[in-house]
C-alpha positions in Angstrom: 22.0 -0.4 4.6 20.7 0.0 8.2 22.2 2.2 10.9 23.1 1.7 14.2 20.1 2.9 15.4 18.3 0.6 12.6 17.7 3.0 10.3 17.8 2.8 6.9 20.4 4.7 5.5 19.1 7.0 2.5 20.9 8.5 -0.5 20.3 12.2 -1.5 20.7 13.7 2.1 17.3 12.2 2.7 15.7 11.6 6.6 12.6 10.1 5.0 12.3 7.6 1.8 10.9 8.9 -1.4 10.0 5.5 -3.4 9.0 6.2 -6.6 7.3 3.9 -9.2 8.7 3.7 -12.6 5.8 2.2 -15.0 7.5 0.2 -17.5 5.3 0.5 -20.4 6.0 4.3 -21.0 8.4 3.3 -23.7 6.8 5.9 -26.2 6.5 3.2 -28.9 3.3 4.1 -29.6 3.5 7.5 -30.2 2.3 8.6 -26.5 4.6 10.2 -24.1 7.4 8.7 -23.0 8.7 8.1 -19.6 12.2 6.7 -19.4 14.9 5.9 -16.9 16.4 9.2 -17.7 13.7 11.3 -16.7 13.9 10.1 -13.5 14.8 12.7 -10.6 17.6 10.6 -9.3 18.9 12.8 -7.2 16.1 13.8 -5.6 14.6 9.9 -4.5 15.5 7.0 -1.9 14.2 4.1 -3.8 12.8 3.4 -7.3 10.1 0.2 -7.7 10.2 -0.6 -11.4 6.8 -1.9 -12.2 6.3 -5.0 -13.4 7.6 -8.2 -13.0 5.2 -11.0 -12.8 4.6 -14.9 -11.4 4.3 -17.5 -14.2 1.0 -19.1 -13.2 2.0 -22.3 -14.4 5.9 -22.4 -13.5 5.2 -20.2 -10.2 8.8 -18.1 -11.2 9.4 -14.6 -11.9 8.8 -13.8 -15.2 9.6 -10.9 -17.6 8.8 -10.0 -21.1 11.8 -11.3 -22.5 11.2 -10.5 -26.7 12.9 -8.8 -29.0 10.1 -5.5 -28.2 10.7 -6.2 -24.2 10.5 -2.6 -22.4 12.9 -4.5 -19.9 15.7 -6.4 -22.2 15.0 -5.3 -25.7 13.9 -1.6 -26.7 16.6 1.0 -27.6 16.1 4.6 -27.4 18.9 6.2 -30.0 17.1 9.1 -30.5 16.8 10.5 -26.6 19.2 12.3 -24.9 20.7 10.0 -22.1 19.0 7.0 -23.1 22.2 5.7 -25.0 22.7 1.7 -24.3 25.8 0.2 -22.5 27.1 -2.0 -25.3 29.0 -4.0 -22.9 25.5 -5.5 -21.4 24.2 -8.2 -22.4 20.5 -6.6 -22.1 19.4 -3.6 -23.3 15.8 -1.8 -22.7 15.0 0.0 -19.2 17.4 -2.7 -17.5 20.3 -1.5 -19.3 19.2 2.4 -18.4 18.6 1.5 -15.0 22.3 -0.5 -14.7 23.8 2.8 -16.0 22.1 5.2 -13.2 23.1 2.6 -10.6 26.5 3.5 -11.4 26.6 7.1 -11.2 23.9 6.9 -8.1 24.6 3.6 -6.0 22.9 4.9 -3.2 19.4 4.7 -4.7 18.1 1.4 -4.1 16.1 0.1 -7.4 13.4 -2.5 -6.5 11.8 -5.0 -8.8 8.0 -4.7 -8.2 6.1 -8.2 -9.0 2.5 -8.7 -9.7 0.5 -5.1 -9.6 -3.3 -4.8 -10.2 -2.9 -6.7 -14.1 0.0 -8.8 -13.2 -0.9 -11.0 -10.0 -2.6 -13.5 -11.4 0.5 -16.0 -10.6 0.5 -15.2 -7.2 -2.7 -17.1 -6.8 -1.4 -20.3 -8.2 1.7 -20.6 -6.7 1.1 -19.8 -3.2 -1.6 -21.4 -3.2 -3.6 -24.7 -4.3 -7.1 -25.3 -5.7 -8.5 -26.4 -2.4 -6.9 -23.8 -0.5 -4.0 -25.2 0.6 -0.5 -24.2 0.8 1.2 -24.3 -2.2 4.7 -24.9 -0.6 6.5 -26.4 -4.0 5.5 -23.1 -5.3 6.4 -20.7 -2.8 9.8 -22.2 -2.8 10.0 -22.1 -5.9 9.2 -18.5 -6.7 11.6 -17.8 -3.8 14.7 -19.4 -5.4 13.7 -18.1 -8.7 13.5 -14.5 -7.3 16.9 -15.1 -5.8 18.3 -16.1 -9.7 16.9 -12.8 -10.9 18.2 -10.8 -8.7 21.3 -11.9 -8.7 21.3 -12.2 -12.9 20.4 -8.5 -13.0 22.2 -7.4 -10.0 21.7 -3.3 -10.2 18.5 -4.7 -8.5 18.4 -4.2 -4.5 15.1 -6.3 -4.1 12.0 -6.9 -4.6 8.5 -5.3 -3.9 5.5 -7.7 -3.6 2.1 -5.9 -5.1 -0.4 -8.5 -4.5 -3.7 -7.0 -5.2 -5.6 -9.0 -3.0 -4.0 -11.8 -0.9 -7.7 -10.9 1.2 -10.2 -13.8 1.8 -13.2 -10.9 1.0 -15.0 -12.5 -2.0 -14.0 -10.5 -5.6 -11.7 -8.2 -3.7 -9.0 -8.2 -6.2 -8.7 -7.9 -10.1 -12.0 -9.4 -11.8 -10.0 -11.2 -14.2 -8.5 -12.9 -11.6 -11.7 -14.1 -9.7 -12.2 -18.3 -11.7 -8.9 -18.6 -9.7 -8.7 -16.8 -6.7 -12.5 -17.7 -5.5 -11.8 -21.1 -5.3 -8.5 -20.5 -2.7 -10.3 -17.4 -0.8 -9.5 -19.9 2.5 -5.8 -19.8 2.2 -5.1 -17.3 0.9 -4.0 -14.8 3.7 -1.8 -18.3 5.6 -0.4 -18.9 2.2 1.1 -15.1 2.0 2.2 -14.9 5.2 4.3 -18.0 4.4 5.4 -16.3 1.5 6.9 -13.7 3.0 8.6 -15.6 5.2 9.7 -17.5 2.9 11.2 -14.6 0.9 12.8 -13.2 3.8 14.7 -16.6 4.7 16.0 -17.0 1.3 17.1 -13.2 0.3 19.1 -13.1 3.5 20.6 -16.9 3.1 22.0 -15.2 -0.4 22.6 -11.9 0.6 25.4 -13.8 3.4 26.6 -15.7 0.5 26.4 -12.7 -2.1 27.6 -9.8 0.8 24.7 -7.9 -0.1 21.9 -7.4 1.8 17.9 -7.9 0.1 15.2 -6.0 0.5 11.4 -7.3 0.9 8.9 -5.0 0.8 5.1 -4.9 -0.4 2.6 -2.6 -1.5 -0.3 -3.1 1.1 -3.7 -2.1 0.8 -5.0 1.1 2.5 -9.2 -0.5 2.1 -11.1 -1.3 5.2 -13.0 -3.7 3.7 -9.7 -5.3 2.0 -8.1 -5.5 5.2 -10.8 -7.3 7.0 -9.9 -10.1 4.6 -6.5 -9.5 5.4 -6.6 -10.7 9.4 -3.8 -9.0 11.3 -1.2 -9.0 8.3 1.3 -11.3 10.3 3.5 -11.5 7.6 4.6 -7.6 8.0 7.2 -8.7 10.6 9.4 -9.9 7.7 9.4 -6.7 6.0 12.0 -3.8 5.3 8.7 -1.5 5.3 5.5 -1.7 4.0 4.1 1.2 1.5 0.5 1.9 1.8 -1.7 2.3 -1.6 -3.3 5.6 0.3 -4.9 5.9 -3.3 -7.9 4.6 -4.5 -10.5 5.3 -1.6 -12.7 6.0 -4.5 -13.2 5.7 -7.8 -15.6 4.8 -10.7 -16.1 1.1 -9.7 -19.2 2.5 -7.6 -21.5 5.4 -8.1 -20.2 7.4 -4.9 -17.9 10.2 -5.6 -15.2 11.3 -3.2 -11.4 11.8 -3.1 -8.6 9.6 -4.6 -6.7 10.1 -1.6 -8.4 11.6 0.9 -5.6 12.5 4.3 -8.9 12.8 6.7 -12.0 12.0 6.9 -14.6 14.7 7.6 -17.5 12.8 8.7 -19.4 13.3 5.1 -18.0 9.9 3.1 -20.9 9.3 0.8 -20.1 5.5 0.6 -19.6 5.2 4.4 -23.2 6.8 4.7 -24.7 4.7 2.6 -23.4 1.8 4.0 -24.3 3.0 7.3 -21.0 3.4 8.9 -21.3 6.5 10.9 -24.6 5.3 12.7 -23.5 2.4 13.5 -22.4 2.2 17.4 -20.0 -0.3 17.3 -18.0 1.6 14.6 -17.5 4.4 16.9 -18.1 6.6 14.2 -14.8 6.2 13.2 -14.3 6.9 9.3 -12.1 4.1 7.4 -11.6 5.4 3.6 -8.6 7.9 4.2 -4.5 8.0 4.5 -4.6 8.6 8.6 -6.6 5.5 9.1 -4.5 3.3 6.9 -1.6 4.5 8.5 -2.8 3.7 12.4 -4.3 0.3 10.8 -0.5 -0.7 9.6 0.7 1.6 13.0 -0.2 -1.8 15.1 2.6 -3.8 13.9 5.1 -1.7 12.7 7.3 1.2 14.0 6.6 4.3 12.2 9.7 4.5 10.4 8.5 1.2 8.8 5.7 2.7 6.9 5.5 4.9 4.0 2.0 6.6 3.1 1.0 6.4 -0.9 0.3 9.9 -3.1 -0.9 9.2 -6.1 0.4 11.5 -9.3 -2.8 10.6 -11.4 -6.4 11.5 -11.1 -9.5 9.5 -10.7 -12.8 11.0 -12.1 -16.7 10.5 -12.8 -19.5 12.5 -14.9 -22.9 13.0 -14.4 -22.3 13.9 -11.0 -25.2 15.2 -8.6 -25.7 16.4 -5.1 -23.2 16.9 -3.0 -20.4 20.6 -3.1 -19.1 21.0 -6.4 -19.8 17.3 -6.9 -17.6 16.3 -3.7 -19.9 13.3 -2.0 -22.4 13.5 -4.3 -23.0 10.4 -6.8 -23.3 9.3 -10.1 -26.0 7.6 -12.1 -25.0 3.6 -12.0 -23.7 1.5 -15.1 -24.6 -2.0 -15.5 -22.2 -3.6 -18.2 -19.5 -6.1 -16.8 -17.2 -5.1 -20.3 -17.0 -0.8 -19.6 -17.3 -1.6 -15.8 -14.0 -4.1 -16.5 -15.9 -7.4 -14.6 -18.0 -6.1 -12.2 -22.0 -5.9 -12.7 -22.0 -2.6 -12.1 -20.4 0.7 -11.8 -20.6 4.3 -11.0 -20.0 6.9 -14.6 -16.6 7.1 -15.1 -15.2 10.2 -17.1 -14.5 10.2 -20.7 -12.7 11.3 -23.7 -10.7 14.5 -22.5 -10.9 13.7 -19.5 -9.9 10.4 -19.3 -6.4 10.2 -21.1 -4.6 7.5 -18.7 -7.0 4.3 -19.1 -7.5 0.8 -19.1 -8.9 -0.7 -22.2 -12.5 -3.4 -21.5 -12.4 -6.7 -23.5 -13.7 -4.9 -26.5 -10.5 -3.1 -26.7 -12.1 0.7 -25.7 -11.5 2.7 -22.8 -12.6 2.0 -19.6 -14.4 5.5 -18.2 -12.5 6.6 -14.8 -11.1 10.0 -15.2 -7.5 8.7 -14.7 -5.4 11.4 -15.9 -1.5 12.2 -15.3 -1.2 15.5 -12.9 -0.2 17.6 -15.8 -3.3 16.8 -17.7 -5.6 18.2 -14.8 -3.6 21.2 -14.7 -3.9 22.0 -18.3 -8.0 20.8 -17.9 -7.7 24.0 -15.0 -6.4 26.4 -17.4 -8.1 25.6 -19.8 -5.4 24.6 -22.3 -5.8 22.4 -25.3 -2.4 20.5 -25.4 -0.8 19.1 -28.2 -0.4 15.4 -26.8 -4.0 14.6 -27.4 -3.8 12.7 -30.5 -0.8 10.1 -29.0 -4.1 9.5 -26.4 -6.3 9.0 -29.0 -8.6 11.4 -27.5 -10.8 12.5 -31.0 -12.6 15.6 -29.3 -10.4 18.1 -28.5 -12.7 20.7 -27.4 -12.8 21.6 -23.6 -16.2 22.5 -22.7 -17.2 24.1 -20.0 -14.3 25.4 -16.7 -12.8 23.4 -14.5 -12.7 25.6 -11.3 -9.9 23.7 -8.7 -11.7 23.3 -5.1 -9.9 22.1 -2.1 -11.3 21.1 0.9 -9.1 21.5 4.2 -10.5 19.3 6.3 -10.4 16.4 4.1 -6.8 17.3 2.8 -8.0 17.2 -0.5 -8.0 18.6 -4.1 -10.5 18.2 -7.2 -11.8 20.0 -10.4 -15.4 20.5 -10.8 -17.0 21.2 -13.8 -20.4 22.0 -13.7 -21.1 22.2 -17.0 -20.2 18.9 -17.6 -21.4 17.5 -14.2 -17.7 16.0 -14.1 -15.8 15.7 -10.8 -11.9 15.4 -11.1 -9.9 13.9 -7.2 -6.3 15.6 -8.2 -3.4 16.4 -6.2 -1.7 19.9 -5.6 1.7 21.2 -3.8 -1.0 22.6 -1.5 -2.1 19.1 -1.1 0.9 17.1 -1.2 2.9 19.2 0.9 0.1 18.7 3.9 0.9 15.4 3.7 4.4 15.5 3.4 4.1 17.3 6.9 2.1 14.9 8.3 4.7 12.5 7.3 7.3 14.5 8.8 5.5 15.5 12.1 4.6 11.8 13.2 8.3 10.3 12.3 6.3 8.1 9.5 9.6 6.4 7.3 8.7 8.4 4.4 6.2 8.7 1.1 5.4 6.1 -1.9 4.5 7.9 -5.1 2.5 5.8 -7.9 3.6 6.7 -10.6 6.5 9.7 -11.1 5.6 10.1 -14.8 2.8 11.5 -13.4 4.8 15.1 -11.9 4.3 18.1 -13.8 6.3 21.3 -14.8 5.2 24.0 -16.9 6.7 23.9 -20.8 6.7 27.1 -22.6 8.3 25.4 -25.7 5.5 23.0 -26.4 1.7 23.6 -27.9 3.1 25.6 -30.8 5.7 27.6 -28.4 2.1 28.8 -26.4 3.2 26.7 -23.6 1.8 23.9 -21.3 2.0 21.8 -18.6 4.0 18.5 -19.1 6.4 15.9 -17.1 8.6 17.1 -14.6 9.5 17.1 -10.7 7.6 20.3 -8.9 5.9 17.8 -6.1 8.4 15.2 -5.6 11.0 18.4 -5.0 8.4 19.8 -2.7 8.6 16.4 -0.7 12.5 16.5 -1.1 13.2 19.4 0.7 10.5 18.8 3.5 12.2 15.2 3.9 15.8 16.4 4.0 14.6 19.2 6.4 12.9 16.0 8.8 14.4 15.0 11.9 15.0 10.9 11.4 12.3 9.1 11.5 10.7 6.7 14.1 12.6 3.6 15.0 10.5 2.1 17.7 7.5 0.3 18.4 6.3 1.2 21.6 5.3 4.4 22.6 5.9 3.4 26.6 9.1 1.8 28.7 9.0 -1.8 28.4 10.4 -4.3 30.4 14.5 -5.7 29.3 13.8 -9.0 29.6 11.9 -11.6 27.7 9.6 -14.9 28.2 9.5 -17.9 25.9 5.4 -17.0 25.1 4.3 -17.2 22.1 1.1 -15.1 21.2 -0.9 -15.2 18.1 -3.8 -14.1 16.2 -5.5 -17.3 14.5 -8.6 -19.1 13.3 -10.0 -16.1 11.3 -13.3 -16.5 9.7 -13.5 -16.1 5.8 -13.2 -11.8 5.4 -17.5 -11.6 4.0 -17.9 -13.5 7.4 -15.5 -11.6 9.6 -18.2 -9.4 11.3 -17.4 -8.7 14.0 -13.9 -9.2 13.6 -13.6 -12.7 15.6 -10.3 -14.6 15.6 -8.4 -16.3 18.4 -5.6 -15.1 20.5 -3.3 -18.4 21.1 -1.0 -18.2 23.6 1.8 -20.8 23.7 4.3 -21.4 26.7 7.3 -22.5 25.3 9.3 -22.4 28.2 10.3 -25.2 30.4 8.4 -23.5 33.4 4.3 -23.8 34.4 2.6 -20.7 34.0 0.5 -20.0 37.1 -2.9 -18.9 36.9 -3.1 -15.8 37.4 -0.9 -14.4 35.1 -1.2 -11.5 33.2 -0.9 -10.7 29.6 -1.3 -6.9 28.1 -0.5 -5.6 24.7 -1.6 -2.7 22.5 -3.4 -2.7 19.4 -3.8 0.6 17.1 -7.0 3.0 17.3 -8.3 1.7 13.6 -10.9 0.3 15.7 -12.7 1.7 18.4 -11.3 1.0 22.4 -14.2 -1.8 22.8 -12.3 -5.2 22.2 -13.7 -7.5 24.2 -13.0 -11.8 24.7 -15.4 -14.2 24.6 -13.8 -16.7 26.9 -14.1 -15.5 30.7 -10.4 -14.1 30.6 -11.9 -10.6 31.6 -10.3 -8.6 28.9 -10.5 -4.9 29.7 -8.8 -2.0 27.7 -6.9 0.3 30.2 -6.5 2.6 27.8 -8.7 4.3 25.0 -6.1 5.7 22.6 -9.7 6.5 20.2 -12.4 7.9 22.5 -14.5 9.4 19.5 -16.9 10.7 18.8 -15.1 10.6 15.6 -11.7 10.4 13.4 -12.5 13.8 11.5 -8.9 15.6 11.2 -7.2 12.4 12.1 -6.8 10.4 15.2 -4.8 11.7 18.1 -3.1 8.5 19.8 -1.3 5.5 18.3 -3.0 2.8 20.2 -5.7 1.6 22.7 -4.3 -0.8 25.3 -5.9 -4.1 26.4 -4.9 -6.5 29.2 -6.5 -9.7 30.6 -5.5 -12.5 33.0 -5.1 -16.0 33.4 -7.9 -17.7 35.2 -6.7 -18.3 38.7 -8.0 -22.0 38.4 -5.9 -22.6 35.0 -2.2 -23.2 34.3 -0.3 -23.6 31.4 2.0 -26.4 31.3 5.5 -25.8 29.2 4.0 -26.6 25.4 0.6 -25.7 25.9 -1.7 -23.5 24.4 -4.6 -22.0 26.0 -7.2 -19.8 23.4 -8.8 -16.0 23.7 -11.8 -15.2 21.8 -11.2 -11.9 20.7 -13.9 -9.9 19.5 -13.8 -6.2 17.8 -15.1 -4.6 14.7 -12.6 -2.6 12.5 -9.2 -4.1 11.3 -6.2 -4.2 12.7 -2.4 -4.7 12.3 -0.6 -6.8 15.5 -1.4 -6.2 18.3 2.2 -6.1 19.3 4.5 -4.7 22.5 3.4 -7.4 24.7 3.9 -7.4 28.4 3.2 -10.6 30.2 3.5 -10.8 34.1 4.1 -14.5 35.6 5.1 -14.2 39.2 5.1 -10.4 39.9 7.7 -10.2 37.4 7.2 -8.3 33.9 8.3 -9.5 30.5 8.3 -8.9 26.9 7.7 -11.8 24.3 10.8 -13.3 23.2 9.3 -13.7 19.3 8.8 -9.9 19.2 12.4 -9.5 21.0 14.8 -12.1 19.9 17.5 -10.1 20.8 17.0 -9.6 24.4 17.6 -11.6 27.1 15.6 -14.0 27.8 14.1 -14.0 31.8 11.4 -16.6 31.4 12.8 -19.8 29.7 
């Protein structure tokens, strides 16, 4: 599983993961195109998250569609060419494909995926009572339960947690969700953190009893404004690595139009404009809704090797689009309607119709405008080719109107169609696109690239549209990020970025009383710090530690402890083409007059005003001498006890 330089080791001749979602409800039943555990590029991926499982909200286990129609257990394909069941299992459907590939690949781990942005209702429940309170029972619960399914269906590796939103940010997450997540808003981010830790304990208690080892990972958030809800994301110490949703920076849910997945900012954000993000000072101009930013937020805790960056293989879209260059930061009229706006008062114009063939469906059962398309769908909207899968979409005008004319814009690292005609902007992705960012992966030893959703890959198709020829499913950009990841050096397996002391102190140091995330401005928790040695610390003493540029160099305390930063990893004036330094570093002392006895706690009052992962690689000095933190270091030895 891991190396011996802690690595994880990687089938396909792969230095970097490739985790690709399967979505589970391609099945083709319906007469749309199919996506099935065949048409996966197996030799060509790390890791595959099948998407979804889900949390019983009343019996706070994993649950699965377990009917006679279940994609999982019960569909049969005996029509499709390597899609024939294993008649000695006692399943059949994807579970039975996906046992079948694990035999004739064994070194591509499959991960069950619970929850997603439809599915996580049950997280809410179990982790976490009415009043806000932990929901212990349930977290154990759901533990031991995931440990029975995993080892009932044991092609499975581990599982992926996409909670979308553990964040304390009133109506952050799914609107459906919001009668039972506003009511736990306060404990929400404690109770998570407990369930990861919870998790972690229990997959590794049965992976010494099954000789297997478990794998925990999530699907965090990439939003600024989520992760200011979030507080420090504690909980990512108990992770095998933590894949960013780099997607979704923006979309039809407001009226501001911009990329799906944006690599850089370029200093033009129409929503950070208009909500006055550039001007303000204590923002250091520093632009939050793009991949480089999410990655130096999640940078703070983890090494780089413990983070994979999200493309997404779909399209988001909007149409009466005005202002801005070929439609890129300009806006859309808004929609006030909480059924097409799927819960929300209002929202920006979604596309439609032809261009809107991958959709949600509103509580009246019709599309919900967004301009989600698969890859190959833009691609054909570009050349202007009708294609013959329209009618499985249920897409009744067929006629494309107007040209979509592909734009790219550099800076940003980012594709989209414009048509004018239509006033409809289209955020895509390109090999030109996605092999920037497979670079940038490469080039700053990140641990490798999340793709949501493969069905989304294209290749071109003579044989179909009446032998004219389209594009359809196939593998052109996740080969494009196979060779540039088998090409990669390893990736990064360490923390800091400067020569730490060998041995440790029995300190404890943590972020704490966070205010509710629509409160959190500025960012204001408390930095405990707990001696749990058997030895008074002096006054005097010293405590440093870094903490990563997705907020400016300006964190300041509040409690006479004379916090200074030392070093300015940001230094502005802005983030456009990406920041330059991993972290800032901060450092502070003990007042001369104050000790702290063994089992006491003294408190920091942090102040600073974007989010941040950690901080983490803590130094403290006590005596002249220099040590890291034993809970960051359990393996060294311990100097200060």
């Amino acid at each position: 599983m891991y190396d011996a330089n802690g690595r994880e080791v990687l089938a396909n001749g792969l230095n970097r993961r490739i985790v690709g979602y399967f979505a589970s409800w391609r099945t083709g039943v319906d007469g749309s195109p199919s996506y099935l555990v065949n048409n996966i590029p197996w030799n060509k991926v790390s890791h595959i998250n099948y998407a979804f499982a889900m949390v019983d909200q009343n019996t706070y286990k994993i649950t699965i569609d377990t009917s006679a129609t279940s994609p999982e257990i019960g569909l049969t394909w005996p029509n499709v060419a390597g899609a024939s069941m294993d008649s000695t299992l006692p399943y059949k459907g994807h579970f039975n494909l996906l046992a079948q590939y694990k035999k004739q690949n064994p070194g591509v781990k499959i991960i069950m995926s619970i929850g997603g942005w439809a599915g996580g209702t049950g997280f809410y429940t179990m982790t976490t009572n009415a009043d806000g309170s932990i929901n212990t029972a349930g977290i154990n619960t759901f533990a031991d339960s995931v440990v029975a399914f995993l080892r009932q269906y044991n092609f499975f590796d581990g599982v992926d947690i996409d909670y979308e939103h553990p964040t304390t940010n009133n109506q952050a997450g799914n609107p459906d969700d919001f009668s039972i997540s506003t009511p736990r808003l306060k404990g929400l981010m404690t109770s998570y953190n407990v369930l990861l830790k919870t998790l972690r304990q229990k997959l590794d208690t049965a992976a010494a009893t099954d000789n297997k080892y478990y794998m925990l990972t999530i699907a965090g958030s990439a939003s600024g404004w989520i992760l200011r809800g979030e507080e420090n994301l504690s909980g990512l110490q108990y992770l095998d690595y933590a894949s960013l949703m780099s997607y979704d920076l923006h979309g039809a849910w407001n009226q501001y139009v911009g990329p799906n997945a944006a690599l850089y900012d370029d200093g033009n954000d129409a929503e950070l404009k208009a909500g006055g993000v550039y001007g303000a000072s204590q923002y250091g101009g520093i632009g939050y809704l793009n991949t480089d930013w999410a990655y130096h937020y999640y940078r703070g805790a983890l090494q780089s090797g413990r983070i994979n960056l999200g493309l997404p293989y779909y399209t988001r879209g909007w149409k009466g689009v005005t202002g801005g260059t070929n439609g890129l930061w300009g806006t859309t009229p808004t929609v006030s309607s909480t059924v097409s706006c799927k819960g929300i008062a209002t929202c920006g114009q979604g596309a439609t119709g032809i261009d809107n063939v991958w959709y949600d469906l509103d509580t009246s059962g019709n599309p919900v405008p967004g301009g989600g398309n698969p890859l190959w769908h833009a691609l054909n909207l570009q050349n202007g080719i009708v294609p013959d899968y329209l009618d499985a979409y249920k897409v009744t005008d067929k006629t494309i109107t107007g040209t979509y004319v592909p734009n790219y814009n550099s800076t940003l690292v980012a594709p989209w169609l414009w048509n004018a005609t239509k006033q409809v902007f289209i955020s895509t992705e390109t090999e030109q696109s996605i092999q920037t960012k497979a670079q940038y992966i490469v080039d700053r030893g990140i641990g490798g690239a999340m793709i949501w959703e493969l069905a989304g890959d294209y290749a071109w198709n003579a044989s179909m549209n009446g032998g004219k020829g389209e594009y359809y499913m196939g593998n052109t950009l996740t080969t494009d990020i196979y060779n540039a990841f088998t090409a990669a050096a390893p990736y990064g397996n360490k923390k800091a970025e400067t020569t730490l002391p060998t041995t440790s102190a029995a300190v404890g140091i943590i972020l704490d009383q966070w205010p509710m995330g629509d409160n959190n401005y500025p960012i204001t928790p408390k930095m405990e710090i707990t001696n749990n040695s058997t030895q008074t610390i002096p006054g005097g003493s010293t405590v440093e530690f870094d903490y990563p540029v997705s907020t400016p160099a300006t964190m300041a305390d509040q409690s006479g402890f004379g916090l200074t930063n030392t070093t300015a990893g940001y230094t502005g004036p802005n983030n456009i083409g990406g920041f330059k330094n991993n972290y800032n570093h901060a450092k502070f002392s003990i007042p001369t007059w104050q000790t702290i006895a063994p089992g006491q706690t003294v408190t920091v009052a942090l102040n600073y005003y974007l989010p941040i992962s950690g901080p983490s690689n803590y130094v403290v000095t006590i005596g002249g001498n220099k040590y890291i933190l034993q809970q960051e270091n359990p393996d060294a030895t311990v100097g200060y006890k």
